[in-house]
C-alpha positions as CSV (number, residue, x, y, z in Angstrom):
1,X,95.0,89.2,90.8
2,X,93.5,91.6,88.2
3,X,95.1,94.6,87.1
4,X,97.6,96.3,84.4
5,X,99.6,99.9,84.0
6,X,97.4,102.9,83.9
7,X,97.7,105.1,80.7
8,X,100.4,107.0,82.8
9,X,102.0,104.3,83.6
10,X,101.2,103.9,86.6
11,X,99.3,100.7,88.6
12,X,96.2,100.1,88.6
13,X,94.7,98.3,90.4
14,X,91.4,95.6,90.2
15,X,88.3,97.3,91.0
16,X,86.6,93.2,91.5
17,X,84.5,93.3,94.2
18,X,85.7,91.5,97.4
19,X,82.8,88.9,98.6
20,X,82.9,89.6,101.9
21,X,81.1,92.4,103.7
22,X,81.9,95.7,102.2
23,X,82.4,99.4,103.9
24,X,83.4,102.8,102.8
25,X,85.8,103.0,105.6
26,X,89.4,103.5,104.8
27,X,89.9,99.4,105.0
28,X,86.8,98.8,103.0
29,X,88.5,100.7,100.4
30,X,91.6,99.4,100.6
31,X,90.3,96.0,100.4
32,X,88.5,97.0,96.8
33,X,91.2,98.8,95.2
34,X,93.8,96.2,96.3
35,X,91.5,92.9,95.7
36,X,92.5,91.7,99.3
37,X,90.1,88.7,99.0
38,X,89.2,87.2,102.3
39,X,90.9,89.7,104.4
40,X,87.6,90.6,107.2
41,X,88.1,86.9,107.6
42,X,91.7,86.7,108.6
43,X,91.5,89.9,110.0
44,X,89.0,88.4,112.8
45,X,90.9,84.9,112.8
46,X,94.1,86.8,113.8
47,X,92.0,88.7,116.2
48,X,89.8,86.0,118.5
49,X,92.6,83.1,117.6
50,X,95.9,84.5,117.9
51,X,94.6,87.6,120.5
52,X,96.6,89.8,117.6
53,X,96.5,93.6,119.1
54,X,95.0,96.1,116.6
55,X,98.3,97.4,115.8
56,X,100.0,94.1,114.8
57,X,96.6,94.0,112.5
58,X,97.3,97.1,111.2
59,X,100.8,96.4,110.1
60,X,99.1,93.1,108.5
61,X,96.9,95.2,106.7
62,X,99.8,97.4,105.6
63,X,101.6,94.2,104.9
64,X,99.2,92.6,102.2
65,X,98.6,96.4,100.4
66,X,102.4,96.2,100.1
67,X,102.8,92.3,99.2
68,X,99.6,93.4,96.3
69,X,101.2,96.1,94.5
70,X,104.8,94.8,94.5
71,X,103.2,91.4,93.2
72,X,101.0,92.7,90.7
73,X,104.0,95.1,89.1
74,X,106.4,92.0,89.3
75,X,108.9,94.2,91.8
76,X,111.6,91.6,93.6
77,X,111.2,91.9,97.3
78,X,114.6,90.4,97.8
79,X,116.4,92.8,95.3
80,X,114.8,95.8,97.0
81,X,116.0,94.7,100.1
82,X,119.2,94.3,98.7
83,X,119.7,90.3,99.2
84,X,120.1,90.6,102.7
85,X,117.3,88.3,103.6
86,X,115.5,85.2,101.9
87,X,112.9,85.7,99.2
88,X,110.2,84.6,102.5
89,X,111.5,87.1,104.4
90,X,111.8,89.8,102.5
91,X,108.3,91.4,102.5
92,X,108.8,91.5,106.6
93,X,112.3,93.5,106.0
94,X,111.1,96.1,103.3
95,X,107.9,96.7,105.7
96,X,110.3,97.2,108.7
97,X,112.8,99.6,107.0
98,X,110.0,101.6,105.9
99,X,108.1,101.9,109.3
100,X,110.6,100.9,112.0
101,X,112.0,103.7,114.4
102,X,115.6,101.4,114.6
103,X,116.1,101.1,111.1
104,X,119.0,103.6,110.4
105,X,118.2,106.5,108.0
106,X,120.3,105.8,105.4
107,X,119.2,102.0,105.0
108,X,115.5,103.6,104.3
109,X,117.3,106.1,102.1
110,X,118.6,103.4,99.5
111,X,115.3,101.0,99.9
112,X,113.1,104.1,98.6
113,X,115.5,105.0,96.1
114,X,115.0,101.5,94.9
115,X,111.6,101.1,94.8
116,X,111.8,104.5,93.0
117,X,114.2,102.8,90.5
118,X,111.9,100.4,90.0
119,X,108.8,102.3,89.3
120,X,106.7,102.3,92.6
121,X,105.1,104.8,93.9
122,X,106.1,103.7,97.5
123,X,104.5,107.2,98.6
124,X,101.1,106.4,97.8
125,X,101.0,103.3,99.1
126,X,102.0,104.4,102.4
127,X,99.3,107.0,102.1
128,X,96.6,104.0,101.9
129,X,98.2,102.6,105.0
130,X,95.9,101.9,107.9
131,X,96.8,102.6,112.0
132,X,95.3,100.8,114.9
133,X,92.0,103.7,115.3
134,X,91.5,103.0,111.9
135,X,91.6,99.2,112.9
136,X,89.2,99.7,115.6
137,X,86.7,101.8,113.9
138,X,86.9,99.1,111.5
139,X,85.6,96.2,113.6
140,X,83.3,98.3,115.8
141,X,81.6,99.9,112.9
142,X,81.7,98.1,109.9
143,X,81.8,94.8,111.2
144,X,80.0,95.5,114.5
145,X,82.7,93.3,116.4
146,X,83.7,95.1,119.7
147,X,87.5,95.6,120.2
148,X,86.9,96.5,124.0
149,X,88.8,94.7,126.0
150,X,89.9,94.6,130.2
151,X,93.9,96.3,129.7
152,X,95.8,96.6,132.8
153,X,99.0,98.4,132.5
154,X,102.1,96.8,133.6
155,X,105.9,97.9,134.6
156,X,107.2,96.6,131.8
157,X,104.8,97.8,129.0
158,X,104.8,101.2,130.4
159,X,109.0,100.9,130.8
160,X,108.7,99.7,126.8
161,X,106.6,102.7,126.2
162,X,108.2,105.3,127.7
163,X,111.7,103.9,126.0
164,X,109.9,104.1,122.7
165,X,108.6,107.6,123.0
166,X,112.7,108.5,124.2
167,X,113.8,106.8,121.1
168,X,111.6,108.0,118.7
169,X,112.0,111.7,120.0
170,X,116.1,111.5,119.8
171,X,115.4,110.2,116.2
172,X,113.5,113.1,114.8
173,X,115.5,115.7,116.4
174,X,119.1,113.7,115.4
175,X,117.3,113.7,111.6
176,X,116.8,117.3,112.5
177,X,120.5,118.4,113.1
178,X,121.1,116.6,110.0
179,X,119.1,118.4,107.6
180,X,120.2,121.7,109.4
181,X,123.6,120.4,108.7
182,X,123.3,119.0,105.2
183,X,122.0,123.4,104.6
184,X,124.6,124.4,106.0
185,X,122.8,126.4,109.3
186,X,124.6,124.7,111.4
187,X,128.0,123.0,111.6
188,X,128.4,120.0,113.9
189,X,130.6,117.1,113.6
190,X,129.1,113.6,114.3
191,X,126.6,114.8,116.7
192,X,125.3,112.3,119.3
193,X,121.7,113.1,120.1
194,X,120.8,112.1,123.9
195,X,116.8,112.4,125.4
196,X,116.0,111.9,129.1
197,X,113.1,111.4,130.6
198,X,112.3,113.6,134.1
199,X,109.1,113.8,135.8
200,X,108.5,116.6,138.3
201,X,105.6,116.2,141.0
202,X,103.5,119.7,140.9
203,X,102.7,119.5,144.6
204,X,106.3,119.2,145.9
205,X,108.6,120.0,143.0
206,X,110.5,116.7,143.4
207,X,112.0,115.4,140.4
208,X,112.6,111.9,139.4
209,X,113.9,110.1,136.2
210,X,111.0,107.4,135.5
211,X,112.8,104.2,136.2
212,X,113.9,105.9,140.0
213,X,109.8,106.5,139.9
214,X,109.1,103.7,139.1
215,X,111.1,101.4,141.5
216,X,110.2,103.6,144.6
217,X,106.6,103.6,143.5
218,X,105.6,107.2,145.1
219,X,107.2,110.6,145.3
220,X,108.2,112.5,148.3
221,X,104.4,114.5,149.5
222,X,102.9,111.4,149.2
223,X,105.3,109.2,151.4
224,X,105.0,112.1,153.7
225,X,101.1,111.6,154.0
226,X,101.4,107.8,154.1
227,X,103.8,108.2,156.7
228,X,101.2,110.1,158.4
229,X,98.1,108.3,157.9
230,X,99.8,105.2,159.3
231,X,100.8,107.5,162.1
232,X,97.1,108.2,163.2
């Protein structure tokens, strides 16, 4: 891969041309600043092959702009995440500390403080980062491949969902307490941050908790007018 330090000393990266078919979408860009050779390809392989949902292609995208820049400024993986996994394995942990929602705080905390040690601007990568619309627009529009497909919900994706959105919401506000802690607005000892999901029916006020929803399939007005449709 081409590149060197910019006068600031900072990277910079090959402006070569990728052969494949160029855009001026976010990706298309990405995959000329980072020289991501061959990436279109592999990102319709993973797609028609391996089925791969546009976020799991997105994270590969994120993946690769991550693996480029670390490569090209000679940054060990394994050292910034601190030995814990093998030198194969590291590029999937960093990624994961940076992005996952169960990745305790302070873990983050000491993987940007190295990359930060070491020179990276970990920020501005992140900020060429790509999500799954992105992805989409992507293949619809620059490589005129439609990402429409027949989705039928499920139990257990919408149960995975909804314990996702619950997680992620008693994350932000437990980081939230912290920071109001750490200046000294509030005092609080080892606060334990709890989220629950309710649903309410507008029609009939009942309230349910969503796996109680879920397993009795219907609220209260509309067993009522089952009941009394079957009673006609």
């Amino acid at each position: 891969m081409v590149g060197g330090k910019s006068a600031g000393g900072g990277v910079e990266m090959s402006n070569t041309v990728d052969s494949e078919q160029q855009c001026s979408c976010k990706i298309g860009k990405d995959i000329d600043r980072y020289d991501l050779a061959g990436l279109n390809e592999d990102l319709q392989y993973r797609r028609n092959e391996e089925d791969a949902s546009l976020r799991a292609l997105a994270d590969h995208i994120n993946k690769r702009i991550l693996d480029a820049v670390l490569s090209q400024t000679g940054t060990d993986l394994a050292n910034v995440a601190y030995g814990a996994v093998s030198a194969d394995d590291a590029l999937e942990a960093v990624y994961k500390t940076l992005t996952s929602d169960d990745v305790p705080a302070d873990r983050e905390a000491r993987v940007r403080k190295r990359f930060e040690q070491t020179g990276v601007d970990i920020e501005e990568i992140e900020s060429h980062w790509v999500t799954h619309p992105t992805v989409r627009a992507h293949f619809n529009d620059c490589l005129d491949i439609d990402t429409a497909r027949t989705t039928r919900i499920t139990a257990e994706t919408a149960r995975n969902t909804i314990e996702w959105a619950r997680t992620r919401c008693s994350r932000v506000v437990a980081q939230t307490i912290s920071r109001l802690s750490s200046a000294e607005l509030v005092a609080i000892g080892d606060a334990k941050v709890s989220v629950m999901i309710q649903i309410t029916c507008s029609k009939c006020g009942s309230t349910y908790r969503f796996s109680t929803l879920l397993k009795e399939g219907t609220c209260a007005c509309h067993s009522d007018e089952n009941a009394g449709s079957t009673g006609q």
